[in-house]
N, C-alpha and C positions, 0 to 999 in steps of 0.2 A: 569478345567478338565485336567487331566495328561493321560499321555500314558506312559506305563509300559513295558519294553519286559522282557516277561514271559513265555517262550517257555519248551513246555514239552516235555515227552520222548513218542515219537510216530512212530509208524511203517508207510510205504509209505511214509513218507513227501519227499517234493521233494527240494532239493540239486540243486539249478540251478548255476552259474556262469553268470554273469549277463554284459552288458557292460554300459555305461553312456548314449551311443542312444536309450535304450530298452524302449520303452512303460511301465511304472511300473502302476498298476491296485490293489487299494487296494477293499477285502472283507470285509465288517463290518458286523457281527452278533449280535443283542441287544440283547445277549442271555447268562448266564454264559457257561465259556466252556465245561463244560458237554453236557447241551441242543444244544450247536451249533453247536457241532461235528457230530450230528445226522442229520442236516438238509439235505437234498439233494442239496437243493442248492447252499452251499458250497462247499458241495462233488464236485460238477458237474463245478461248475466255478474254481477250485483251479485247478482241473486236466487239464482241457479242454484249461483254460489261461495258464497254465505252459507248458502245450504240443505245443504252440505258439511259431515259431522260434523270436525271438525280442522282446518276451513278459516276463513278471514280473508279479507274482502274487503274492499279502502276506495279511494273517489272520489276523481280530480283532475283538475281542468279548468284551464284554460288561460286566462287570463284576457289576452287581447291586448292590452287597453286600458293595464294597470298594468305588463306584462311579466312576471308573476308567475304561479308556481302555484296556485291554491286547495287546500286538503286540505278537504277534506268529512262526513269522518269522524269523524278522529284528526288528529291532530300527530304522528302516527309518521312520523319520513323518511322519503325512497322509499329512503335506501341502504341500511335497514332490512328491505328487503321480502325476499324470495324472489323474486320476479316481478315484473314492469310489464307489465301489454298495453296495447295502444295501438292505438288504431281509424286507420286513416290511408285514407280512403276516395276524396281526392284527392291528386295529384302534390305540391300547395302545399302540402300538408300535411306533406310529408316536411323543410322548409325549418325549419319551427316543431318537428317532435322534435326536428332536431338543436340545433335553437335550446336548447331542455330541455336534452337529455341531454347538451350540451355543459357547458352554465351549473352543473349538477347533479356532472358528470363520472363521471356514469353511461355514458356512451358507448363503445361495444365500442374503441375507438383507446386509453381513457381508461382502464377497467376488464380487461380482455383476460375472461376467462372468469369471472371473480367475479359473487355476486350484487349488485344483482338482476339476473336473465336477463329481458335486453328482448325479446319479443315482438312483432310486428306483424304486422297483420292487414287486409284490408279489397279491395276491387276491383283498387287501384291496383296495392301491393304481390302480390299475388296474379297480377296479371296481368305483373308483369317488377320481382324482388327487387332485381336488381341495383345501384339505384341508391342502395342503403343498406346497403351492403359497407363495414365498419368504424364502420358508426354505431352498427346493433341484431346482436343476437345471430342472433337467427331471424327468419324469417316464416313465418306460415302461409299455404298455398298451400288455398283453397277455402274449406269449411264447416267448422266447428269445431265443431257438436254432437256427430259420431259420435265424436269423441276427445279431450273436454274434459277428462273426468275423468283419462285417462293422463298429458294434458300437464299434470293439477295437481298427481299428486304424481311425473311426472319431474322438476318445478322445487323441490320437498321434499326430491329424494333430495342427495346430500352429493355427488354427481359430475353436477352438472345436465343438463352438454351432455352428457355421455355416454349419459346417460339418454334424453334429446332423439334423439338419433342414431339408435333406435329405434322414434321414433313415426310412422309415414304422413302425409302431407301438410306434415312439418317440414322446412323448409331453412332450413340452418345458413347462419351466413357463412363464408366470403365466397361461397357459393351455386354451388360448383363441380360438384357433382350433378344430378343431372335429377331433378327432383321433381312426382308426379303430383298434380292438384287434387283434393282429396276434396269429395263431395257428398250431401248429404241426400238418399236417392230419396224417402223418403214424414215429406213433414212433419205428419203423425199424428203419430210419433212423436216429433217433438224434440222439444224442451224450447219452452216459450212463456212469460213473464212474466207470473203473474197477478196479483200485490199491488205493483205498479208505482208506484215514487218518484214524488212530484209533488210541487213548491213550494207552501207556503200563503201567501206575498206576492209572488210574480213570476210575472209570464205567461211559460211558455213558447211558442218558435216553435210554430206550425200550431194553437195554444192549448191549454186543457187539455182534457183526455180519455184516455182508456185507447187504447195504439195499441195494434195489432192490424194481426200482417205474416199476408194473405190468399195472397201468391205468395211464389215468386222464378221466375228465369229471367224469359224472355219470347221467345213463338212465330216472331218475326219475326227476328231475327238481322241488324238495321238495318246499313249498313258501315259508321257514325260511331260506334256504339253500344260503347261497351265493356264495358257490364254487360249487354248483352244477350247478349254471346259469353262472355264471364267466368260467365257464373251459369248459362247452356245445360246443359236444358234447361227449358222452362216446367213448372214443379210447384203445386201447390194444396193446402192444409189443406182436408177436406170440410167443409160447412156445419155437421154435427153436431159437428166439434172446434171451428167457432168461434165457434158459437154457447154452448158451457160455459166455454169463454176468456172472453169475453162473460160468463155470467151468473155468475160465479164472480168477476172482477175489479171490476164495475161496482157489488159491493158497498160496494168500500170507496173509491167517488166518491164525493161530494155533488152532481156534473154529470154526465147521462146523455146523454154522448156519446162517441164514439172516433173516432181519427184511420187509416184505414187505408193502408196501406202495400203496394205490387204498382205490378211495372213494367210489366202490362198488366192492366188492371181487368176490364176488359166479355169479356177470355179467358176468365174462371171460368166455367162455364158457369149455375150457379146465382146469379150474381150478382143478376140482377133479381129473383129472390124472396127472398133475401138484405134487399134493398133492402127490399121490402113487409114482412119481418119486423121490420127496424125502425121504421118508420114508424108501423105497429101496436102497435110497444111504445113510441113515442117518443122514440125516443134518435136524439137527430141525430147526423149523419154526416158526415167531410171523406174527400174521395177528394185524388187524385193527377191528376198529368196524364191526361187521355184520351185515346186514339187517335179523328181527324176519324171516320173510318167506321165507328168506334162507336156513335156519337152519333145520337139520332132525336128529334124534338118528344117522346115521350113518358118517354125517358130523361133529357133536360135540366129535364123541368118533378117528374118524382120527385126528384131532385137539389135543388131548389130547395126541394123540402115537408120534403125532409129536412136543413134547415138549410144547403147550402153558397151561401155568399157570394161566390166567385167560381169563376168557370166558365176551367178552365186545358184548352189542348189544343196539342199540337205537329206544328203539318204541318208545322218547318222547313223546306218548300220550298214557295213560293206559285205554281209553273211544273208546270200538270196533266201538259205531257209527259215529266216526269221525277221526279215525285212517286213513281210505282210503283220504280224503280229503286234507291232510299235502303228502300222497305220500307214506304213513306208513299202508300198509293193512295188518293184523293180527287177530286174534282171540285171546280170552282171555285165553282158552283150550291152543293152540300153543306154548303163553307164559308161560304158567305152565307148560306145555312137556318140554321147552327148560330150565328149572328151575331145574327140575327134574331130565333130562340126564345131565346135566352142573353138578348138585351135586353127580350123582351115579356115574358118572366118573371120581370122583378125583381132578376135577378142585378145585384149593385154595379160588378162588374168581367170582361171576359171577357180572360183574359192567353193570349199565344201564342207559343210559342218558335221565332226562326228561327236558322237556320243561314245564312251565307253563305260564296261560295267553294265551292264544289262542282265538282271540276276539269272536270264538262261542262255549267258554265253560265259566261256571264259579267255583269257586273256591270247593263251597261245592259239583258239581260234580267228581271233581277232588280226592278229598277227599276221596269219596264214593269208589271209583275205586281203588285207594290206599289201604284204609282197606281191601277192600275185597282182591283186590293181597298179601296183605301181611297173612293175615288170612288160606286162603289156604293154603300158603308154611307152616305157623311156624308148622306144625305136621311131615312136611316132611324133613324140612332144621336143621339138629342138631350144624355143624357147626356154633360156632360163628364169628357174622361178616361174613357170607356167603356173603350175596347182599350189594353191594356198590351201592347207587346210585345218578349221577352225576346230579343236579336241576340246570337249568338256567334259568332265566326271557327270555320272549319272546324278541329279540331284534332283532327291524327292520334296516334290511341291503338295501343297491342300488341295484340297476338289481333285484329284488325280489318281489315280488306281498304285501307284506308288509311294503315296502320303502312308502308307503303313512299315516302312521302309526306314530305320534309325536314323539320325546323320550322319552317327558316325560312324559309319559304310563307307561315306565319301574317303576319310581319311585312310582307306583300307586300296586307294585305287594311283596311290602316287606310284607303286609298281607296274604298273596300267601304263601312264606317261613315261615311264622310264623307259620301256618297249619300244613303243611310239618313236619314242625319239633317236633310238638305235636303229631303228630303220629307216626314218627318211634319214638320217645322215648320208646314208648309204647311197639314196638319189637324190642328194641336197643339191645338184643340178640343175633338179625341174620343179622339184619342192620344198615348200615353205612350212612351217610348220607352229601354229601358235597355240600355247596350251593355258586352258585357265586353271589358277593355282590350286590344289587340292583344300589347301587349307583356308582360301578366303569362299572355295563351296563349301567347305565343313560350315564353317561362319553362317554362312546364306543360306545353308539348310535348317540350323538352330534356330536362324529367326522366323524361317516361312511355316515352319512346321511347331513355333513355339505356343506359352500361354501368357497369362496377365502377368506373370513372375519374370518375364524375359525381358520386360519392358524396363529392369533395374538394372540385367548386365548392359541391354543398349545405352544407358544412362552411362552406366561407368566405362563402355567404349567409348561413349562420347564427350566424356571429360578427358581422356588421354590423348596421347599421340595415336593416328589409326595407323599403327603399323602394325601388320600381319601375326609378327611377332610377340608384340605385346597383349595385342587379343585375345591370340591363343591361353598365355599365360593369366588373365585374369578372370577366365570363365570360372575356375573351381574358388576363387574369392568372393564370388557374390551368393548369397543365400537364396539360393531358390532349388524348386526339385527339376533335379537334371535328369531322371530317370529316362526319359524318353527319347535324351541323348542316343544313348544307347543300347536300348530297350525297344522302341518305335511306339504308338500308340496303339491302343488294340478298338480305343471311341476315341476318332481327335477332339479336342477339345473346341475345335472353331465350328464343329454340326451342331453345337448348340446354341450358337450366337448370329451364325450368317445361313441363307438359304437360299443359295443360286440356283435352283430349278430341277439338281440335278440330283437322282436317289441314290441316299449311300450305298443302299445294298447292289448297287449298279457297279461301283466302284471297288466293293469287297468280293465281289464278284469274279469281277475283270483280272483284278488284283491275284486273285488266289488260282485263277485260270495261267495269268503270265509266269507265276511262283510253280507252277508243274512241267513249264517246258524244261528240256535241260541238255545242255550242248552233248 
């Protein structure tokens, strides 16, 4: 594996002078630098660690395409650093650190407790460590604003992990402890990115603009949702902290717009005069997915004056009498209003995210529900390639009422997409249709739902080629118990290592409640 410094031309970046006793703190992003430059929490840790008197912080992204690290900063190695954090926000993600920290031999197998001390962080890991037992040092379990500064100079002090051992929400490897989630109650307080990096010759994803994270959590507590149970419960920055976020960073744009961020938007309750204060001052706006019964003709047509270009919303289930059950209540009528005003107002694109596989539906009802959505619109929808819509296999995550649910179910649902795809052919006129592959959620469910023994196949994923193909084939060569493949768990093994706030029996519950509907 190589590391490259390949620093681009960007505004904000931060100019430090540095001296030889500084703390140095590297950022990894598995992400090419387009995507990574969007993330918040690089935003958030570049500024917030550089604003550090005796601190160092330097970028590196993942460049997939070449196989290669970027350095961003500097050409300082990473085995140079103090620290590595590393955003790992999905399962697949786990595949490509070890890909790194292998090629690098920074890897906990590789390094045993020497610097640097890897870090990770993010939904995935937070929600079941387990499955990167001998890869990374630690994970953090939760929010990391209320103990950033401790975890910067536990990784300064000269007995790191030891240091570590003492901080809340830290678990070490191999993750033998019970470690509780810490969480921000009032995002007033934390830390927000005001002078935020941005490329001056690449577009980043969602484009440019100042983001601006408006929530976390989210009210509903969805059973497919894992960031809705992981981040529990729903919180809000008041309008008055984000509107000086706002006018404080948008100085040093040249484009007055921002990209907001929240897993339930239209929850704030000030949102819509939020909305008018933009408008008023001109600065266009990108939202997020919406929830359907959000949504009203006079919210879709503000949305459109304030610049968004495609209108995204997720009833993953297109079946009114099982829509409320997932946490998703809608009417059929609703979603053909919201069809409707999305195309008479100009939007380019209205994109919608489904699920399929929902153990109390089946396929040929799904189907049913589909033509008929699509039926209604094609008289109304003239736009080609109007409806985008985003198909994923059901795939069971930890902390979730569906964590009791095999993986290998997933594998059992590529006749699911085969459907799918026989029927928008039929109106591939007005729609689009994108599908994620059965067999990289087979993958991504192995790891979400794995234990300390899964952390040897992701090693030998990560020494090969990641092709879909090859993956497949080298699961039954690694020695570990695959029982729960295809079996499910009956005690996951991650309620004895993490405690995000939330009662199992809450979840065996729910679970065994959704396991009795049936189409």
């Amino acid at each position: 594996m190589d590391i490259v410094f390949r620093p681009r031309r960007e505004a904000n970046r931060f100019i430090k002078r540095g001296r030889p006793s500084d703390i140095k703190i590297g950022i990894l992003m598995l992400l090419p630098y387009n995507a990574a430059i969007s993330s918040l929490f690089l935003q958030i840790s570049y500024e917030y660690l550089n604003s550090i008197d005796g601190v160092l912080a330097y970028r590196y992204v993942y460049n997939t395409y070449e196989d290669v690290v970027e350095a961003l900063d500097s050409n300082i190695p990473l085995s140079k650093l103090d620290a590595l954090l590393i955003s790992l926000p999905y399962e697949i993600d786990y595949i490509y650190a070890a890909r790194v920290l292998l090629g690098l031999k920074l890897s906990k197998r590789f390094k045993g407790d020497n610097k640097p001390i890897v870090i990770v962080g993010g939904a995935a890991p937070t929600a079941n460590p387990l499955p990167l037992a001998d890869i990374v040092d630690a994970v953090f379990i939760g929010e990391v604003e209320d103990v950033f500064m401790e975890l910067v100079y536990a990784v300064g002090d000269e007995n790191p992990i030891k240091s570590l051992e003492s901080i809340k929400c830290v678990s070490l490897s191999p993750f033998n402890e019970r470690v509780r989630r810490c969480i921000v109650s009032d995002l007033d307080r934390a830390f927000h990115p005001i002078y935020q990096v941005y490329p001056i010759d690449e577009e980043p994803i969602y484009g440019h603009g100042m983001r601006i994270e408006l929530s976390r959590g989210c009210p509903y507590l969805c059973p497919f949702c894992l960031e809705g149970h992981i981040f529990y419960p729903f919180r809000y920055r008041s309008m008055e902290k984000v509107l000086s976020i706002i006018n404080r960073g948008l100085d040093t744009y040249k484009l007055r717009r921002i990209v907001l961020y929240s897993l339930s938007l239209f929850s704030i309750p000030y949102i819509d005069r939020f909305f008018e204060k933009m408008l008023e001052r001109g600065i266009e706006v990108s939202v997020p997915s919406i929830r359907i019964e959000h949504l009203n003709e006079s919210r879709i047509e503000m949305l459109r004056k304030l610049g968004q270009k495609t209108l995204t919303i997720a009833p993953e289930i297109l079946i009114d009498k099982y829509s409320c059950y997932i946490g998703k209540c809608f009417g059929e009528e609703r979603l053909h209003e919201i069809v409707v005003n999305a195309y008479r107002n100009g939007f380019e694109h209205l994109k919608l995210y489904l699920i399929t596989g929902f153990p109390f539906t089946d396929i040929d009802m799904e189907i049913k529900e589909l033509e008929k959505f699509l039926e209604n619109i094609r008289g109304i929808v003239k736009k080609e390639k109007f409806i985008r819509i985003s198909l994923n296999p059901l795939i069971p995550k930890p902390w979730t009422p569906y964590q009791y649910i095999p993986p290998a179910r997933v594998l059992s649902l590529e006749e699911n997409m085969k459907r799918y795809r026989e029927v928008v052919k039929r109106y591939s006129r007005i729609v689009e249709l994108e599908i994620f592959d059965v067999e990289w959620a087979f993958i991504q469910a192995i790891i979400a739902l794995g234990h300390r023994g899964v952390s040897k196949l992701i090693e030998k994923w990560a020494q090969s080629r990641i092709d879909i193909g090859l993956l497949m084939r080298t699961i039954n060569e690694v020695d570990m118990d695959k029982n729960y493949i295809f079996q499910g768990w009956e005690e996951p093994p991650w309620h004895s290592v993490v405690d995000i706030g939330i009662p199992t029996n809450y979840l065996e519950n729910r679970y065994r409640f959704l396991s009795l509907l049936k189409s």
